[in-house]
C-alpha positions as CSV (number, residue, x, y, z in Angstrom):
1,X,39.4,14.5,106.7
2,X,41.8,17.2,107.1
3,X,43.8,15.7,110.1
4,X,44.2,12.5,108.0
5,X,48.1,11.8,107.0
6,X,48.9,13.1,103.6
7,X,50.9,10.3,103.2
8,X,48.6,7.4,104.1
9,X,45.7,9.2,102.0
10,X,47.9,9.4,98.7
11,X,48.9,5.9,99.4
12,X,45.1,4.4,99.4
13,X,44.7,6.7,96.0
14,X,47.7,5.6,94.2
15,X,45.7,1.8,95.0
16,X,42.5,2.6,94.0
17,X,44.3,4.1,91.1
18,X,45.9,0.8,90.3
19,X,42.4,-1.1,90.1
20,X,40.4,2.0,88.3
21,X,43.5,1.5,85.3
22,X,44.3,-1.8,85.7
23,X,40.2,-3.3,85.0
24,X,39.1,0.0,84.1
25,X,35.3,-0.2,85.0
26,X,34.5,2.9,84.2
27,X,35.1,2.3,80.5
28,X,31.8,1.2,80.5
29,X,30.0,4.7,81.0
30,X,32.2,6.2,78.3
31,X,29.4,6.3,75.4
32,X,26.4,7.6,77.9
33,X,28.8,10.6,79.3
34,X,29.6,11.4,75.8
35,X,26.5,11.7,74.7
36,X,25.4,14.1,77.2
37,X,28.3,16.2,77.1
38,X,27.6,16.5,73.2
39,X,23.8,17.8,74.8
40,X,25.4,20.4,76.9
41,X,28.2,21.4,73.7
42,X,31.1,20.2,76.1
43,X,34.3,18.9,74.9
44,X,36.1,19.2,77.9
45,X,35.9,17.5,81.4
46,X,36.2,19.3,84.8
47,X,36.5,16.2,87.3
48,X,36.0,16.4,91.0
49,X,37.5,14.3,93.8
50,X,40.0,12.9,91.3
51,X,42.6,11.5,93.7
52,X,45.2,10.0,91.8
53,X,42.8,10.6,88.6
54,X,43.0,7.5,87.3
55,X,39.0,6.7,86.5
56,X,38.6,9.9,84.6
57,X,41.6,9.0,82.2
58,X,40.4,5.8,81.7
59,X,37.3,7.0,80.3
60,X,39.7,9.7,78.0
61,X,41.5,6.8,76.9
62,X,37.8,4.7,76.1
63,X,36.7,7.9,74.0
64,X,40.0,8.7,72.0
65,X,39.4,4.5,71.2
66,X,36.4,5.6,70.0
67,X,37.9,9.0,67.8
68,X,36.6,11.4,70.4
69,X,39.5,13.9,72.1
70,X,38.1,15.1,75.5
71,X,40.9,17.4,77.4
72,X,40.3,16.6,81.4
73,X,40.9,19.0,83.8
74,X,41.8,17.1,87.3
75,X,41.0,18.5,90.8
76,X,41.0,18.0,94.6
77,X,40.5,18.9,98.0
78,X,43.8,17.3,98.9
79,X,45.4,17.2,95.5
80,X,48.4,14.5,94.8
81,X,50.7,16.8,94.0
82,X,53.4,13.3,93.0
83,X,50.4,12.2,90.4
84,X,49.4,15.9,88.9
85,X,53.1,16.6,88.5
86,X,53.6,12.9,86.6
87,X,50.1,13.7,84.7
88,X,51.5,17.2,83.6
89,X,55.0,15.8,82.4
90,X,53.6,12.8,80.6
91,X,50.0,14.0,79.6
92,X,49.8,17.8,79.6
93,X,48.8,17.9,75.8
94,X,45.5,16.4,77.1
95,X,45.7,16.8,80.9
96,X,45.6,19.9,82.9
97,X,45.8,19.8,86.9
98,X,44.9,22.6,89.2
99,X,47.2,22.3,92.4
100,X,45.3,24.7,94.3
101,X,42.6,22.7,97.1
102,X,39.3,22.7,95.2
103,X,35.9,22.1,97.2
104,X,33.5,20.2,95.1
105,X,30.9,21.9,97.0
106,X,31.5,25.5,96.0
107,X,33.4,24.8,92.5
108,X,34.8,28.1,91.1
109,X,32.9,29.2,88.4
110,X,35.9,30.4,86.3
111,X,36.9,26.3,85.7
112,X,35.1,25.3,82.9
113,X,33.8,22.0,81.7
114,X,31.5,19.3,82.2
115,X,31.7,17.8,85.4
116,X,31.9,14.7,86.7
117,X,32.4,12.9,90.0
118,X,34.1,9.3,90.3
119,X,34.0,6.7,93.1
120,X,33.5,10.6,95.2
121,X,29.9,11.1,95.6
122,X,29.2,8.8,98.4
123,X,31.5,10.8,100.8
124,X,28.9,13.3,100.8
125,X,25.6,13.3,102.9
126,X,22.5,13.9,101.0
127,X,22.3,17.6,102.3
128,X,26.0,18.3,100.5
129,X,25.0,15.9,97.4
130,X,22.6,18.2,97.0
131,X,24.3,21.5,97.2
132,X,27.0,20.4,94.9
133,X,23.6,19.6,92.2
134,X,22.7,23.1,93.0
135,X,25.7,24.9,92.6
136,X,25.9,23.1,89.2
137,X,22.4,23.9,87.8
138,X,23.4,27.6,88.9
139,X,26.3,27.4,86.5
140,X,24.3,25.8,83.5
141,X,27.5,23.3,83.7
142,X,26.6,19.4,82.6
143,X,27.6,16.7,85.6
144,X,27.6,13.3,85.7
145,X,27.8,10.9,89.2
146,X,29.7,7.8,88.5
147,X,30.1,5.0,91.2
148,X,31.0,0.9,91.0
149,X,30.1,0.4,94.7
150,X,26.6,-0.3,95.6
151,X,25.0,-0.1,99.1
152,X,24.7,-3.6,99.2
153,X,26.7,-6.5,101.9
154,X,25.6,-9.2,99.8
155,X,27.5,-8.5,96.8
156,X,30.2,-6.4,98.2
157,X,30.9,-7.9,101.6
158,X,32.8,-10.6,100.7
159,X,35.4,-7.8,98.4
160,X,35.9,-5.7,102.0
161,X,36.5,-9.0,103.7
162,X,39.6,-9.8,101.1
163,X,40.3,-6.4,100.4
164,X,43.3,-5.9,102.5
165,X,44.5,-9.6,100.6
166,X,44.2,-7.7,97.5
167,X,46.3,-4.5,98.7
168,X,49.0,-6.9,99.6
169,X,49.0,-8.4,96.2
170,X,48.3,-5.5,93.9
171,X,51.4,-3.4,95.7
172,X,54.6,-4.9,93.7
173,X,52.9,-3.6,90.7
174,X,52.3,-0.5,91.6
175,X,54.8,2.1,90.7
176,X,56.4,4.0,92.2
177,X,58.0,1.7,94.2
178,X,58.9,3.0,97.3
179,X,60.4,2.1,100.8
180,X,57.6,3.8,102.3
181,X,54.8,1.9,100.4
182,X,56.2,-1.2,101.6
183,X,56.5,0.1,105.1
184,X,53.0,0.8,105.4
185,X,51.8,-2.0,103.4
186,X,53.9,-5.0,104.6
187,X,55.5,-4.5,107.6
188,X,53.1,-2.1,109.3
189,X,49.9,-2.8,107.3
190,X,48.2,0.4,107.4
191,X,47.3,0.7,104.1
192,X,45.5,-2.3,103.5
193,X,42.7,-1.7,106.9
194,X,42.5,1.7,106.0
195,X,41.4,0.6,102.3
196,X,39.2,-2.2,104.0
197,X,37.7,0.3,106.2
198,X,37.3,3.1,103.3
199,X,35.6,0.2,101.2
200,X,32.8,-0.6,103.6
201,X,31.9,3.2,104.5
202,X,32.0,3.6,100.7
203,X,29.4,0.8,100.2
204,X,27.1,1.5,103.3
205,X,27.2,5.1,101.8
206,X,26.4,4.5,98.2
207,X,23.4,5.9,96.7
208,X,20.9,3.8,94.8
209,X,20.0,5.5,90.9
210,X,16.3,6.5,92.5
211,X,18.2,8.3,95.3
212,X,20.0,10.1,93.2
213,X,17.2,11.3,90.6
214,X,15.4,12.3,93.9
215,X,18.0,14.8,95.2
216,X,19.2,15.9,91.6
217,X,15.5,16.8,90.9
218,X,14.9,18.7,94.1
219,X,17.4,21.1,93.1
220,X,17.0,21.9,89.6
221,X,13.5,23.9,89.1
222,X,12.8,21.7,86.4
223,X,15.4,23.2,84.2
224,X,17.4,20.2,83.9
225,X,16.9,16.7,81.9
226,X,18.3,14.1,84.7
227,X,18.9,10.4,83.9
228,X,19.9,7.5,86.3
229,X,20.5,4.3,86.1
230,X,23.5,1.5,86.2
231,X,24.9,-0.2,83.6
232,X,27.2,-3.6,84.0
233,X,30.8,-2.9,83.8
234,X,33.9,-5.3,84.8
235,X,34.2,-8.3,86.7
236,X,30.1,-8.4,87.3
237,X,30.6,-4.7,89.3
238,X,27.6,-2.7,88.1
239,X,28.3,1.6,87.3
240,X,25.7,3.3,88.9
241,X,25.4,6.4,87.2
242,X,23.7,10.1,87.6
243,X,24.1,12.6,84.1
244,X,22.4,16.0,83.9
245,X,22.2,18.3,81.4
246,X,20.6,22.0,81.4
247,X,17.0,20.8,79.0
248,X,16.4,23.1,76.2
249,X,13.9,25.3,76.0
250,X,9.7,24.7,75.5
251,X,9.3,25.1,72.0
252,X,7.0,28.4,71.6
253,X,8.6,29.9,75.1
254,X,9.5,33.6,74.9
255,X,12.9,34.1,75.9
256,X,13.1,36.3,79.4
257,X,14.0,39.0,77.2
258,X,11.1,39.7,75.2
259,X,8.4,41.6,75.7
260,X,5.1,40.4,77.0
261,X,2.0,40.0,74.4
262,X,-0.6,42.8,75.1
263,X,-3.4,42.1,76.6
264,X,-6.5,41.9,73.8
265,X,-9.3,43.7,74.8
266,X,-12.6,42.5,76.4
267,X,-14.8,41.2,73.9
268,X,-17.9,43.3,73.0
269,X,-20.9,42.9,75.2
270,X,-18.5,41.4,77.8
């Protein structure tokens, strides 16, 4: 939300930040995103809605483990210009930041790279899920959807109730320290409803993997290979995850370019 405080909003990110390096969940979807950006002949990442970008490096950091270097290129509609500037200082051999506002749901097409959405896609309705599928199959660009809340009370009601519990204890340990992190955290605990509050919307707006195939495949034209699915990750959270790659072509198709067959004539006595 535009009219939201700049202040309070980089706040929340810098926290979710904080969890996404601290238990890094997402480490767990390293091998499957991989393996589809190797379908699409990606090496690089183009990630949306990063916040303070912390899930996407995690997952750079899980694949250089692994001997694969994957340069990540970190956008946002309201980008952290604190975090981009640290990221450039201390990263910029593998990070780049673009500190211009980027809409996920009309993504330049002059940014390369595969992208990928983390903890973002719920914020978007189905009707804006689906333009941002669309404006990627239009690009021939690999994406990949990657959430660890789930549209279920049951098993992530109790985390919103003690959410704003875990704001309070995370914050000494999350740098930097300053006087106005503790003013909005302690004394005038804005930081930890907002997170409760942002938690619960986030679940109650999650999409389930069959959701997701649904709107990714009402987009594409069958031109695209989709796969959904979750896969378990830290602390019993569970990744749901949507990846997409362009699909190759039928074997025996012409290509557009080539001339029709002729037409064999009628057979005799026809």
């Amino acid at each position: 939300m535009p009219r939201f405080p700049r202040l309070w909003r980089d706040l929340l990110t810098d926290f979710m930040s904080f969890f996404a390096s601290r238990w890094k969940p997402y480490a767990a979807i390293a091998h499957r995103l991989h393996t589809t950006m190797e379908r699409c002949g990606e090496g690089a990442i183009l990630d949306l809605c990063s916040g303070a970008a912390a899930p996407v490096l995690t997952v750079q950091e899980e694949l250089a483990r692994r001997g694969v270097k994957v340069r990540v290129t970190v956008t946002d509609l309201f980008p952290n210009e604190q975090v981009f500037t640290r990221l450039e200082t201390t990263r910029g051999d593998t990070v780049s930041c673009v500190h211009e506002s980027i809409d996920a749901i009309r993504i330049p097409a002059e940014l390369g790279g595969f992208r990928t959405f983390f903890s973002a896609f719920h914020h978007f309705p189905p009707e804006q899920a689906a333009a941002i599928l669309r404006g990627v199959v239009a690009q021939r660009r690999g994406v990949g959807v990657f959430e660890y809340t789930e549209r279920s009370l049951l098993r992530w009601g109790p985390v919103v109730v003690l959410l704003p519990l875990l704001v309070w204890l995370a914050t000494p340990f999350i740098r930097p320290r300053t006087v106005a992190r503790l003013l909005w955290t302690y004394l005038i605990p804005v930081v930890p409803l907002v997170a409760a509050w942002d938690a619960l919307v986030s679940v109650l707006r999650s999409y389930h993997p069959e959701e997701l195939l649904a709107i990714a495949r009402g987009v594409d034209g069958g031109s695209y290979h989709w796969e959904a699915g979750r896969v378990s990750a830290f602390g019993g959270c569970r990744i749901t995850y949507l990846l997409g790659a362009p699909a190759p072509p039928l074997a025996g198709a012409s290509s557009p370019s080539a001339p029709a067959a002729p037409t064999p004539p009628p057979a005799s006595g026809a």
